[in-house]
C-alpha positions in Angstrom: -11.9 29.5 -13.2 -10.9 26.0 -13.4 -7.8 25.7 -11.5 -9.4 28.0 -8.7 -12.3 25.0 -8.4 -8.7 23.1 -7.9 -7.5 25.0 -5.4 -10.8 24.6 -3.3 -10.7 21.2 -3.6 -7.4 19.6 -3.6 -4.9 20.5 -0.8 -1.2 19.8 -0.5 0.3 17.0 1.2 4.2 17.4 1.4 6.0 14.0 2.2 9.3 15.7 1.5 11.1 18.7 -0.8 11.6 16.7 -3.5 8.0 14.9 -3.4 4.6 16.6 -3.3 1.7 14.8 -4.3 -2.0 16.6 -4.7 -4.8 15.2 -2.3 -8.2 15.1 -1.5 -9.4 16.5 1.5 -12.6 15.0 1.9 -14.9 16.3 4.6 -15.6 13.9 7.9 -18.3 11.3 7.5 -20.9 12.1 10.7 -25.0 13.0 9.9 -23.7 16.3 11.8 -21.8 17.3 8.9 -24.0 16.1 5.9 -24.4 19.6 4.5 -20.9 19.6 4.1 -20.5 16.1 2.2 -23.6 16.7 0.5 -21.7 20.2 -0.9 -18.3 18.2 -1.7 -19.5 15.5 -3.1 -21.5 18.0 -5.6 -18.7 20.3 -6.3 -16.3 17.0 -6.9 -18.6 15.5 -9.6 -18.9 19.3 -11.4 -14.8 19.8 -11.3 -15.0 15.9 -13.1 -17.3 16.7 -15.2 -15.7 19.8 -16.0 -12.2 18.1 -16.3 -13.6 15.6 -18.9 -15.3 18.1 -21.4 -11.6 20.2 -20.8 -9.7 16.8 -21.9 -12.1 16.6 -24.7 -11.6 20.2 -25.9 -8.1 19.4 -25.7 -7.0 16.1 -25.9 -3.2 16.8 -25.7 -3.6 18.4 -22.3 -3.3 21.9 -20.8 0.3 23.4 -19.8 2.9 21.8 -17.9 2.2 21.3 -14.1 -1.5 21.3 -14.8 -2.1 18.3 -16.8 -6.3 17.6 -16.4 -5.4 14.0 -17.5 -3.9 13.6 -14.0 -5.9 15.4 -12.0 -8.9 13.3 -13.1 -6.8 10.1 -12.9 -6.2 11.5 -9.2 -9.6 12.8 -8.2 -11.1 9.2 -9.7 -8.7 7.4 -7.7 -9.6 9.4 -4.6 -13.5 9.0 -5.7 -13.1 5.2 -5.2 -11.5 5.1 -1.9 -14.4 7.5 -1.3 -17.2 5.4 -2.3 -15.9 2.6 -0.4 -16.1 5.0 3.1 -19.6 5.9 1.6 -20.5 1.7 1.4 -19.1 0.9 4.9 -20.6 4.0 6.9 -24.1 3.3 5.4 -23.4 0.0 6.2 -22.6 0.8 10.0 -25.5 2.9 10.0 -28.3 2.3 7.3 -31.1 2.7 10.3 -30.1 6.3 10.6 -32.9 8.6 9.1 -30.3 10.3 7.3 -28.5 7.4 6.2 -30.0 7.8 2.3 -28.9 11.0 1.8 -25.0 8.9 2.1 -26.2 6.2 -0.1 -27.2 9.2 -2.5 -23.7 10.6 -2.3 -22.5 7.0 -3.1 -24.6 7.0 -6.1 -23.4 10.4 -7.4 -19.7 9.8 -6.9 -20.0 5.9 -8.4 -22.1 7.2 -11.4 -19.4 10.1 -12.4 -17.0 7.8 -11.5 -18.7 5.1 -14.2 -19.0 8.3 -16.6 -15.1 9.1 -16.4 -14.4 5.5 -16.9 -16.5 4.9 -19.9 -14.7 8.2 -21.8 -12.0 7.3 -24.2 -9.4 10.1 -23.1 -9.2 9.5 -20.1 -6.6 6.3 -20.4 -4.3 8.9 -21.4 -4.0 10.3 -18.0 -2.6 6.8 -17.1 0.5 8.0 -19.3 0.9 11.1 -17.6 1.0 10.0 -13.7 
């Protein structure tokens, strides 16, 4: 069930044969499409979430090629490039009337990111990328 909430998520990005790295596809920032972050942003902090009561389960990881450890490190490091387009479109456009509900998606993502941060296992994904 897990790895299919990965597969929704994460998309491939081939640079070459030899090199594939995972990657967030995050949805465009515009008030037209707020549904849509609004629905990312909550199905990004549940697959974290997720991720960090699997690493705690299992501190040792899952099975080769499908290491949690790295896909949180990845997903956190994609949640803090995030938060900064969050910061600097609010910013650009904090008169909007729908300029909280962005500001609310900042909050979420910064919070879990602040919750993965502060749980011991996750350093060990440092030693898996």
């Amino acid at each position: 069930k897990l790895q299919f909430l990965y597969f929704i998520v994460w998309r491939r990005e081939e640079q070459n044969n030899n090199n594939k790295k995972k990657k967030m596809k995050w949805a465009h920032l515009s008030f037209q499409n707020i549904t849509d972050i609004v629905k990312q942003t909550d199905e990004v902090v549940g697959i974290m979430k997720s991720l960090i009561a699997q690493i705690k389960e299992d501190p040792t990881g899952g099975p080769k090629g499908s290491d949690p450890r790295a896909v949180l490190l990845n997903l956190m490091n994609s949640c803090s490039g995030r938060i900064v387009q969050y910061e600097r479109f609010y910013s650009d456009n904090d008169l909007h009337e729908r300029a909280p509900v962005i500001e609310q998606q900042r909050l979420k993502l910064k919070r879990c990111l602040c919750e993965a941060n502060a749980h011991p296992h996750h350093h060990l994904a440092e030693k898996s990328a």
